[in-house]
Backbone bond lengths (Angstrom), bond angles and torsions (degrees), N, CA, C in turn:
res aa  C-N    CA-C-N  psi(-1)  N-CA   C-N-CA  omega(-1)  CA-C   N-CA-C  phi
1 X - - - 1.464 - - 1.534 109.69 -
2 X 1.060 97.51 131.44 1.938 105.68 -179.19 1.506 109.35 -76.76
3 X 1.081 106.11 154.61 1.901 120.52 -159.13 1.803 83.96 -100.17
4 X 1.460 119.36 167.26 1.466 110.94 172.45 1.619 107.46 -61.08
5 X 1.061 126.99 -33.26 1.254 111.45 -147.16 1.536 89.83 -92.77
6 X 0.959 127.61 -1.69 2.100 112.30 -176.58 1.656 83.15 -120.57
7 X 1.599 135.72 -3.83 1.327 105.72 134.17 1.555 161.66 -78.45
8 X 1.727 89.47 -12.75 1.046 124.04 165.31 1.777 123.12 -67.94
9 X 1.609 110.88 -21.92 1.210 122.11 -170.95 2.064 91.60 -105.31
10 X 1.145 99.72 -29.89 1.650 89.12 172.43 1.697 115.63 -60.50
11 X 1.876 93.27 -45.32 1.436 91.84 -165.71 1.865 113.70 -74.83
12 X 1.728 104.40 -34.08 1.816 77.77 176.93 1.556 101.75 -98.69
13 X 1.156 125.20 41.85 1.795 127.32 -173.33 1.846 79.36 -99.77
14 X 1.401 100.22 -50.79 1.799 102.50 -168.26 1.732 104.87 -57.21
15 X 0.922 115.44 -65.74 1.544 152.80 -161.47 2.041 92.35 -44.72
16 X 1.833 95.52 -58.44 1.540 81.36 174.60 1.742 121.54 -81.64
17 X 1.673 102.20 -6.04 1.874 90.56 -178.85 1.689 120.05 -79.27
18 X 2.138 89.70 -13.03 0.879 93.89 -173.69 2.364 118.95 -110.32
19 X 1.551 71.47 35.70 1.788 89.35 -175.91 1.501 127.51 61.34
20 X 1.020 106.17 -0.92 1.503 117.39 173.34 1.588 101.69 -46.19
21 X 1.587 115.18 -71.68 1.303 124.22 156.37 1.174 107.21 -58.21
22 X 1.856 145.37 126.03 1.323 143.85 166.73 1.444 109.54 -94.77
23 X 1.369 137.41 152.20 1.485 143.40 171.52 1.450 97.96 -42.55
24 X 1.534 126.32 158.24 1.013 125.59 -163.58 1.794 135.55 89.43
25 X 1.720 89.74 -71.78 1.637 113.16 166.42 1.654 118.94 -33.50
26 X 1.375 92.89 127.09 1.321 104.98 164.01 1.590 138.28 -83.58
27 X 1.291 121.98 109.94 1.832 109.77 -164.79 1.510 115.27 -65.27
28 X 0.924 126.29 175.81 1.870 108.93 -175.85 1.605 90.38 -81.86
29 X 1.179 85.76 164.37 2.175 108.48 177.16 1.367 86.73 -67.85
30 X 1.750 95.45 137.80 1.831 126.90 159.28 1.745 97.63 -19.98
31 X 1.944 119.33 -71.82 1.388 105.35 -168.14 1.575 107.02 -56.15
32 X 1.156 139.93 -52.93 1.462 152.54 -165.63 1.783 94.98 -31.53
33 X 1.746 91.45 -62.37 1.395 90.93 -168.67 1.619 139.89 -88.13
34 X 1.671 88.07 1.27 1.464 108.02 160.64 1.348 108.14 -68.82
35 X 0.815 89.46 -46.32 1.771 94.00 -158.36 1.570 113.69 -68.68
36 X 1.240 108.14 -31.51 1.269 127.94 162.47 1.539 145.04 -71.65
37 X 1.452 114.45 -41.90 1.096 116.44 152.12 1.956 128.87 -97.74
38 X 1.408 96.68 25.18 1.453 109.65 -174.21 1.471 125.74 50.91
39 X 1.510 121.05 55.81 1.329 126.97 -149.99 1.533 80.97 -133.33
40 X 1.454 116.83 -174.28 1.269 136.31 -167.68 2.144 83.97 -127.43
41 X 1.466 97.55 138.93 1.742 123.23 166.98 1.559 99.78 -24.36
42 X 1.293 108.50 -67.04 1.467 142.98 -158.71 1.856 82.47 -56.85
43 X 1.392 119.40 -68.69 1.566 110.97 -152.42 1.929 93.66 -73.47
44 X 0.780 108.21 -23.84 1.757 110.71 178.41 1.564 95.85 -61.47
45 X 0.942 120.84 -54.01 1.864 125.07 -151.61 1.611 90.12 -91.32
46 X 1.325 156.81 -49.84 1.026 157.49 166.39 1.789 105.75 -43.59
47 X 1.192 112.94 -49.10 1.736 105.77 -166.90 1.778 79.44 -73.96
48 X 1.184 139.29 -42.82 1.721 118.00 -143.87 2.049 100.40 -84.22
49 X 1.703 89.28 -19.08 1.771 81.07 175.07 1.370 104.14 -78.07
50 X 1.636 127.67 -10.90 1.467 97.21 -167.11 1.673 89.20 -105.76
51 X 1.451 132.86 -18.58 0.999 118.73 167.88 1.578 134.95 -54.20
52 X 1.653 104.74 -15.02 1.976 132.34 -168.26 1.494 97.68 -113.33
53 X 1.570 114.71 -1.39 1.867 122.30 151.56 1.196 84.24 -68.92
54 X 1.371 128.31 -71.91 1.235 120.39 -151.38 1.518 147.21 -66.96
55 X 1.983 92.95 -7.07 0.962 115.58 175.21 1.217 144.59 83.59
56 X 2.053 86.81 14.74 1.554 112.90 -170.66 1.671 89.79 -97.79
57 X 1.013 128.41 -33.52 1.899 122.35 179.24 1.159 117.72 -113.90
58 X 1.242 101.40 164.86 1.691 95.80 159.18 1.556 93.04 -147.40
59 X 1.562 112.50 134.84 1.798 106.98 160.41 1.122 112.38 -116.32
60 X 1.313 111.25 162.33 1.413 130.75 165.09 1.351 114.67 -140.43
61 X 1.136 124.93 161.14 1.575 147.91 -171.35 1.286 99.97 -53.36
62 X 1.088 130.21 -64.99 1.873 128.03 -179.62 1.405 105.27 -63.11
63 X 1.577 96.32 -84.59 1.862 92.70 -165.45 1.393 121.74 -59.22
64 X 1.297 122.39 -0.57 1.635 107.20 -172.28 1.553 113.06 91.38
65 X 1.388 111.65 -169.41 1.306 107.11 -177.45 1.680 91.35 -106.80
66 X 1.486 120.09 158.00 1.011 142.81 -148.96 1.555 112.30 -135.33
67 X 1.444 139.97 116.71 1.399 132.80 162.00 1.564 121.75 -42.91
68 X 0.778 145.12 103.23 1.583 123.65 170.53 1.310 120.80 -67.22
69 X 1.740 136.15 146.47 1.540 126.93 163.62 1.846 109.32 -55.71
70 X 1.070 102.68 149.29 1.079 133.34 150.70 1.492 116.29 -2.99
71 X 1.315 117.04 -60.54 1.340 119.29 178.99 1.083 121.51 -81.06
72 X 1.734 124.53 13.08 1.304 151.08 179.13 1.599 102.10 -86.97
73 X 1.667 136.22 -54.77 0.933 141.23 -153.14 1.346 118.31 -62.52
74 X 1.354 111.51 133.33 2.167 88.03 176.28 1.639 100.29 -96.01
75 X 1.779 98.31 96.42 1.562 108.71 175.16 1.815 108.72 -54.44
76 X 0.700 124.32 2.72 1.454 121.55 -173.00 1.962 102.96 -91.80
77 X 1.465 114.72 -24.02 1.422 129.44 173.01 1.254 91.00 -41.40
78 X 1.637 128.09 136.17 1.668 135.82 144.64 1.662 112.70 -40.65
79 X 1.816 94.49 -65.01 1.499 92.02 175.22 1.593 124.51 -39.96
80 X 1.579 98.22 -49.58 1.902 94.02 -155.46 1.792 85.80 -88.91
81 X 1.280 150.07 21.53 1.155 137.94 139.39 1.583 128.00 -85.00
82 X 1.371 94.20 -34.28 1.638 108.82 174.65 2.125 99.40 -55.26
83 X 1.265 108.51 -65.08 1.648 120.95 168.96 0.822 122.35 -28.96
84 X 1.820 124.08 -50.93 1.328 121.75 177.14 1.669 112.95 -73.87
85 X 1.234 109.47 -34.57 1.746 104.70 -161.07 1.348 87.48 -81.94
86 X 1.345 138.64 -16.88 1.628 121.59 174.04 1.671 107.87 -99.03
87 X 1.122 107.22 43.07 1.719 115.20 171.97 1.826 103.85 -144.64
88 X 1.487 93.68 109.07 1.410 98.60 -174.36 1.852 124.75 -63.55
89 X 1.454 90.90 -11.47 1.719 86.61 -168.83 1.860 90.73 -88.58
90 X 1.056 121.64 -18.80 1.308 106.79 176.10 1.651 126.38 -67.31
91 X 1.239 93.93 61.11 2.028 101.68 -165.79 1.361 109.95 -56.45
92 X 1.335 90.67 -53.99 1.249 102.35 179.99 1.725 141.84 -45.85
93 X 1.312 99.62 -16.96 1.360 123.16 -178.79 1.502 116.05 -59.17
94 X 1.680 118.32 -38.19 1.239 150.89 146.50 1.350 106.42 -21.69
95 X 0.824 123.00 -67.71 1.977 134.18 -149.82 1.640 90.09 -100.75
96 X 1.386 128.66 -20.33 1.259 127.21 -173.40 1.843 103.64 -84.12
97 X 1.567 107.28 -30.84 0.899 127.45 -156.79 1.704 102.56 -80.98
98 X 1.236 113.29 -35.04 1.560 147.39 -170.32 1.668 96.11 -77.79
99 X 1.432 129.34 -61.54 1.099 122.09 -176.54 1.672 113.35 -65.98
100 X 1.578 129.70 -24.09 1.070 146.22 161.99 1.845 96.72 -30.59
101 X 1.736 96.71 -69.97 1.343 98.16 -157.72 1.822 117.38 -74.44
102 X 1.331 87.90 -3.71 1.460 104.27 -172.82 2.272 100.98 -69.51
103 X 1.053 86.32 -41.12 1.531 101.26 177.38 1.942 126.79 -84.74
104 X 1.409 92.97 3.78 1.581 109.40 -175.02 2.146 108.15 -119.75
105 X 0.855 79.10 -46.22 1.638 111.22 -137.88 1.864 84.34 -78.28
106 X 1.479 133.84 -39.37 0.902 122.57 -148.49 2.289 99.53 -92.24
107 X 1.911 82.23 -31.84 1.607 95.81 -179.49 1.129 98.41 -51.16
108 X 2.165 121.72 -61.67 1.441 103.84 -149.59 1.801 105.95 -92.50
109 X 1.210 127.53 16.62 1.640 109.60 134.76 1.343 136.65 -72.26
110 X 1.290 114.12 -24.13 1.610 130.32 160.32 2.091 106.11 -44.56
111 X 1.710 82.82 -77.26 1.086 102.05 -171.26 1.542 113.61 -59.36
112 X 1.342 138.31 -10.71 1.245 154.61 153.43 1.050 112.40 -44.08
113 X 1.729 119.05 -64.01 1.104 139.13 -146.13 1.676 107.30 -72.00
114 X 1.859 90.68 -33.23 1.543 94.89 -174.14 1.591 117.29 -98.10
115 X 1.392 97.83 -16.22 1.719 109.36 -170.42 1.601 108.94 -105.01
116 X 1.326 129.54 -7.35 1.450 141.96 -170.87 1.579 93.11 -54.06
117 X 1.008 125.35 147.16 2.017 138.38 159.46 1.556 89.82 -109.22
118 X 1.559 101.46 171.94 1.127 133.67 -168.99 1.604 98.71 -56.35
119 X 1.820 121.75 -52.57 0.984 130.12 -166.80 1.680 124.47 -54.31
120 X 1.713 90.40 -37.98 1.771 106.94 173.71 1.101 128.20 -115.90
121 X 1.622 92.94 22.55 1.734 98.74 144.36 1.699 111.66 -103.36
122 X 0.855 109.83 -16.38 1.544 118.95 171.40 1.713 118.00 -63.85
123 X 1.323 100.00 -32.76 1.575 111.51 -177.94 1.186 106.92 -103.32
124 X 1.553 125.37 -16.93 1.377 124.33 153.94 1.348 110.65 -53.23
125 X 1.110 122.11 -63.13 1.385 131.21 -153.21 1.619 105.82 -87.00
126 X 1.571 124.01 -18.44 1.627 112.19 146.92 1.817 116.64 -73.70
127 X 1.319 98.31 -17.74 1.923 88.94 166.38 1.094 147.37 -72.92
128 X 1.274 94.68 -20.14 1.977 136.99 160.20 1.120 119.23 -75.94
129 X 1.730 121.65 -29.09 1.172 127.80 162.08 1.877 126.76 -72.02
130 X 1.021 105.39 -40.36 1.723 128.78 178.75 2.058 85.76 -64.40
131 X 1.341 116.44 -66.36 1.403 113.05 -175.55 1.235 121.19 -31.99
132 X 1.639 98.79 -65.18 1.673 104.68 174.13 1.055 125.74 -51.94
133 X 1.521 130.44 -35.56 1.323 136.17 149.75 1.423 123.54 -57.73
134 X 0.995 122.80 -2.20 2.128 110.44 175.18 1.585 92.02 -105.70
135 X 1.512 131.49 -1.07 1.486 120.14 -169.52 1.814 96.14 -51.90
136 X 1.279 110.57 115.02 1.581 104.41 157.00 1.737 87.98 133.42
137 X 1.632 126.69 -36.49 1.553 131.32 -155.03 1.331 83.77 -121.16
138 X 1.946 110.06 102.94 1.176 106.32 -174.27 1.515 124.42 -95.91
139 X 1.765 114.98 -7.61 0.907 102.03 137.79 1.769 143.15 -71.10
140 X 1.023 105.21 -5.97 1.779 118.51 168.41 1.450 105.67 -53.28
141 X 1.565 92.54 -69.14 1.291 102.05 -171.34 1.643 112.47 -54.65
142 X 1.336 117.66 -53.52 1.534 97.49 175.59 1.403 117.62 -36.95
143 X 1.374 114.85 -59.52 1.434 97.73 -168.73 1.272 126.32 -61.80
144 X 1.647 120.41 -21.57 1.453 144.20 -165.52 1.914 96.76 -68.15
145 X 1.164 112.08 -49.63 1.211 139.00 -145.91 1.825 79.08 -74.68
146 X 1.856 115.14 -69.40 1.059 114.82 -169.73 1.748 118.11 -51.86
147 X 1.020 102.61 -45.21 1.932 108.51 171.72 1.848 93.00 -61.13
148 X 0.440 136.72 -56.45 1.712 133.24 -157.61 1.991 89.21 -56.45
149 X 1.428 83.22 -59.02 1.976 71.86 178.63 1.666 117.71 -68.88
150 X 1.521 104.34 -19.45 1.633 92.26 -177.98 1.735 97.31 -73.10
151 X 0.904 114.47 -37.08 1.627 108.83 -170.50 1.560 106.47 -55.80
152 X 1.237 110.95 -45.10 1.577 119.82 167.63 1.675 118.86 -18.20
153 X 2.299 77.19 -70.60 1.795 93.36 -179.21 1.354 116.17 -69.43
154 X 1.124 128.59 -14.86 1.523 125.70 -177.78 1.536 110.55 -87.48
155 X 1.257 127.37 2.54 1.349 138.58 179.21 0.938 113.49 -96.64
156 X 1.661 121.59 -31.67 1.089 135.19 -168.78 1.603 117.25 -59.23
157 X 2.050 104.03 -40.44 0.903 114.26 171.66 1.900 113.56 81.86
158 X 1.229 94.48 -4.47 1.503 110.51 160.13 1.331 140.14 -78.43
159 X 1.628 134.32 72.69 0.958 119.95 -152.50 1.397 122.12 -60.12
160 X 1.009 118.17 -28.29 1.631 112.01 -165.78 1.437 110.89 -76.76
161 X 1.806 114.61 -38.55 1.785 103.47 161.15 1.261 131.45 -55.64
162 X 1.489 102.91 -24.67 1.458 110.93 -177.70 1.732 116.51 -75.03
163 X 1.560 96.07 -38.26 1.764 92.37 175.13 1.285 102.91 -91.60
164 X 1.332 145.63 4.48 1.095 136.29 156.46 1.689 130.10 -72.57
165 X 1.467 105.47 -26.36 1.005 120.51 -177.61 1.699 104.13 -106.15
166 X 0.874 134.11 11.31 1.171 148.44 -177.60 2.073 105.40 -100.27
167 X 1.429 86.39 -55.36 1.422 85.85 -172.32 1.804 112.39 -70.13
168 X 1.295 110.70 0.23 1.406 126.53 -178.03 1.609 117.47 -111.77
169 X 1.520 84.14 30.38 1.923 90.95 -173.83 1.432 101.28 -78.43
170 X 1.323 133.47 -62.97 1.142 121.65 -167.15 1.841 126.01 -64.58
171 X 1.564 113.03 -16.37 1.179 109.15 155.32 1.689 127.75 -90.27
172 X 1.409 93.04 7.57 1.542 109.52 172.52 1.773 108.22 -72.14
173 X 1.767 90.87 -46.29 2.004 81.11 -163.92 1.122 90.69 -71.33
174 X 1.599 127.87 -57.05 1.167 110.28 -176.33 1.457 154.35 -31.37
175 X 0.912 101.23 -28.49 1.891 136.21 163.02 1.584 79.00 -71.49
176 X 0.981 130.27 -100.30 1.913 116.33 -157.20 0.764 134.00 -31.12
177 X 1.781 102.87 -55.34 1.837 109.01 174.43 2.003 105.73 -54.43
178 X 1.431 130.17 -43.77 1.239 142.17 -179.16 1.514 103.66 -33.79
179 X 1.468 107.72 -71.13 1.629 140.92 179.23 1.216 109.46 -62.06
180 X 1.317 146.60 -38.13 1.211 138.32 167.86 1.699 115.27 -63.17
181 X 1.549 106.72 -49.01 1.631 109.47 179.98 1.314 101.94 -54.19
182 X 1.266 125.71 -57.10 1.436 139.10 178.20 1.296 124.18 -29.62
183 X 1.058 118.97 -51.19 1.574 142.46 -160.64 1.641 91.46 -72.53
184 X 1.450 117.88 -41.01 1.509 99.91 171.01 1.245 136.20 -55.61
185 X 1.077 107.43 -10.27 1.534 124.81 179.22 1.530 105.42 -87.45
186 X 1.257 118.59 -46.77 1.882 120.98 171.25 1.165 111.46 -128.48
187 X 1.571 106.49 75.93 1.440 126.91 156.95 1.739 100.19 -61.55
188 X 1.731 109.25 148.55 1.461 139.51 176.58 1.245 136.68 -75.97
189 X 1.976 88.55 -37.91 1.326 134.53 -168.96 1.209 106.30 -113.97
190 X 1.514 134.91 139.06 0.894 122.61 111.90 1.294 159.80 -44.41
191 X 1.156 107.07 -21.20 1.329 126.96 -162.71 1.687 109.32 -118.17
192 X 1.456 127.62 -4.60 1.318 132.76 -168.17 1.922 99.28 -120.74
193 X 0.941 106.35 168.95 1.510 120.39 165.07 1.115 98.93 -109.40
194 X 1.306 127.15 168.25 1.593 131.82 -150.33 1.550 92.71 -86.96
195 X 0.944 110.06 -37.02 2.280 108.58 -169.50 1.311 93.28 -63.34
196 X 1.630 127.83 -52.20 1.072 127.51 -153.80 1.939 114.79 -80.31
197 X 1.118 95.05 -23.32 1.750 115.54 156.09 1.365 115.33 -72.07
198 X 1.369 137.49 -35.63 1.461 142.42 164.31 1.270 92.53 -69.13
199 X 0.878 114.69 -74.28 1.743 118.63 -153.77 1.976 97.56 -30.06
200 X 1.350 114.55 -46.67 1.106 125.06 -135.36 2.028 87.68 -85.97
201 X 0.943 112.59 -31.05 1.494 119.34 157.23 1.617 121.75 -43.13
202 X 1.419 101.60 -51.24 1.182 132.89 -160.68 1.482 98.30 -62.49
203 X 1.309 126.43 -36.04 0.935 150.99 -114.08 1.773 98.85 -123.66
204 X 1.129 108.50 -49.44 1.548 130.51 154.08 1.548 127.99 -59.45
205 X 1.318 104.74 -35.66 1.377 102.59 167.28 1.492 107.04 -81.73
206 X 1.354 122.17 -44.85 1.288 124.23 166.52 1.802 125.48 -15.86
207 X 1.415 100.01 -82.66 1.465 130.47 155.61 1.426 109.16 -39.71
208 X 1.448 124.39 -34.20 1.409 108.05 177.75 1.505 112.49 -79.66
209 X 1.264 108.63 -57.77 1.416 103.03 169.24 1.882 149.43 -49.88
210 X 1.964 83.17 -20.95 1.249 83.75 175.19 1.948 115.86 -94.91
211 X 1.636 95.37 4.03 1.572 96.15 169.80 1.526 101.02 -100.17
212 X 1.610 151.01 -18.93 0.901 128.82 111.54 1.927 75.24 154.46
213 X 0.940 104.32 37.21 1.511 96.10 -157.11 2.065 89.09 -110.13
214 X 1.210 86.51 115.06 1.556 109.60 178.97 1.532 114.99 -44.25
215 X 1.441 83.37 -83.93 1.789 78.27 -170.45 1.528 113.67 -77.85
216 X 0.861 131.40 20.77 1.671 136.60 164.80 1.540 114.70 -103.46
217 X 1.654 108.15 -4.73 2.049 121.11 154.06 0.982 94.14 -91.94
218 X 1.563 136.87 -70.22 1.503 112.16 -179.49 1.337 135.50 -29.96
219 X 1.112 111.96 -70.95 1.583 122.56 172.89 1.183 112.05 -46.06
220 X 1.355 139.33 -40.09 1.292 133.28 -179.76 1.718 106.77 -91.17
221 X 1.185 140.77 -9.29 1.611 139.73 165.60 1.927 81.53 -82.36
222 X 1.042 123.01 -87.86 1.414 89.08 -167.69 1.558 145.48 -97.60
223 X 1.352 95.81 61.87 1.530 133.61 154.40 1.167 123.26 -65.35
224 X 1.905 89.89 -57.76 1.625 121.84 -162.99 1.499 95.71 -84.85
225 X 1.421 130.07 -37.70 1.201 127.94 -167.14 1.854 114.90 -77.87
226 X 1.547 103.06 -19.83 1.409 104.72 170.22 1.090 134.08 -98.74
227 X 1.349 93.30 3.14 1.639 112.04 -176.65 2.119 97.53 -87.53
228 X 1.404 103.76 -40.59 1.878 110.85 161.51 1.203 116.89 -49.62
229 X 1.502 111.07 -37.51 1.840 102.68 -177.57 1.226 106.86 -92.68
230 X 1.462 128.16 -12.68 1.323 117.68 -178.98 1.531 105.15 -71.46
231 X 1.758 116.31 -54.32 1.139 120.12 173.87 1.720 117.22 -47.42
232 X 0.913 121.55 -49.34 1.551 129.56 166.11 1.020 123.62 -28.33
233 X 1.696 114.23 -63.09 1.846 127.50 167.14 1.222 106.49 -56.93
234 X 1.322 124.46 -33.48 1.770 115.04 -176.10 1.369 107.64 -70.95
235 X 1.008 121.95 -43.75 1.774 132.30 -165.48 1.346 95.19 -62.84
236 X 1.398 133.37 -73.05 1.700 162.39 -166.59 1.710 109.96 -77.59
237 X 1.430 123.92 -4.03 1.370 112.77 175.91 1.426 118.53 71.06
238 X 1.612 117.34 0.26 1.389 112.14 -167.85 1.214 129.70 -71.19
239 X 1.108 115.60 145.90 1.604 119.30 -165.08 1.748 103.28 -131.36
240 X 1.173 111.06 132.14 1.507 110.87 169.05 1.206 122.16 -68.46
């Protein structure tokens, strides 16, 4: 159960991801909003410092507290990711999310391919196994799909992709489960169901890595990874 003051940071944490508050905007003054939402000074001024952790405000003594743009936020926050993926107009977040992996995701199959030990190719190759098995259970497969790439990043032996991409797990499945429903709509194949057309990708990077051959995991992680943003822009209308 949330205390007032980390409900108070849920409710205008939501409110600004979800533009209610716009960049720019001013929140009412600490008294305004004591007084108003029946809180104590103290729980007002406590939610706006941890909300200006987050990089959604900033106050000061004159102007008040302040919205920040967008490129202010530290998207990497649980909270301010949890906010966005439960706010539908933020489509875009998806395809933003996609180019992320486009810049992570392709190094540590490379770097997999060449740095893997005996141990994480072994756990590679049970992550590939669990995959092939959820073909048909599409929530399975999301998660199957997501371990198959964490095993990837943990091979890589890179820490900073790995906790980077780690802290982006839960807008990770989400992006899959999204992209998988999707894909029924722009199937490749005729002849495949969309998992069983991924899978078969999957399947290539697999094989690349376990012959150890670098740039033939690269190229095939982002194959697979542009083939997500393509599907992404179709769903969401996005346009560069």
């Amino acid at each position: 159960m949330k205390n007032r003051s980390e409900q108070l940071v849920h409710d205008l944490g939501k409110k600004i991801v979800t533009s209610e508050f716009a960049p720019g905007d001013l929140l009412p003054k600490v008294e305004d909003a004591s007084e108003m939402l029946k809180v104590s000074r103290t729980v007002v001024r406590e939610a706006l410092r941890v909300l200006s952790t987050m990089g959604l405000v900033r106050s000061n003594q004159r102007a008040g507290t302040v919205v920040l743009p967008r490129s202010d936020w530290q998207w990497w926050n649980l909270d301010v990711l949890t906010w966005v993926l439960e706010d539908d107009k933020n489509s875009d977040f998806l395809v933003h999310l996609t180019e992320v992996r486009l810049g992570l995701e392709p190094t540590a199959a490379a770097l997999a391919a060449k740095r893997a030990s005996d141990h994480d190719m072994s756990k590679i190759k049970h992550a590939f196994e669990r995959l092939e098995q959820s073909i048909g259970d599409e929530k399975a497969w999301a998660s199957a799909d997501y371990d198959f790439h964490e095993s990837i990043l943990q091979a890589s032996h890179n820490d900073l992709i790995i906790n980077t991409v780690k802290t982006l797990r839960k807008a990770l499945v989400n992006s899959r489960e999204k992209t998988l429903e999707a894909s029924k709509n722009f199937p490749e194949s005729p002849y495949d169901s969309p998992t069983q057309e991924v899978f078969k990708r999957h399947r290539v990077i697999y094989d690349a890595i376990i012959a150890r051959d670098e740039e033939l995991a690269r190229q095939k992680m982002t194959d697979l990874i542009l083939r997500v943003k393509r599907i992404l822009e179709k769903i969401y209308g996005f346009q560069d």
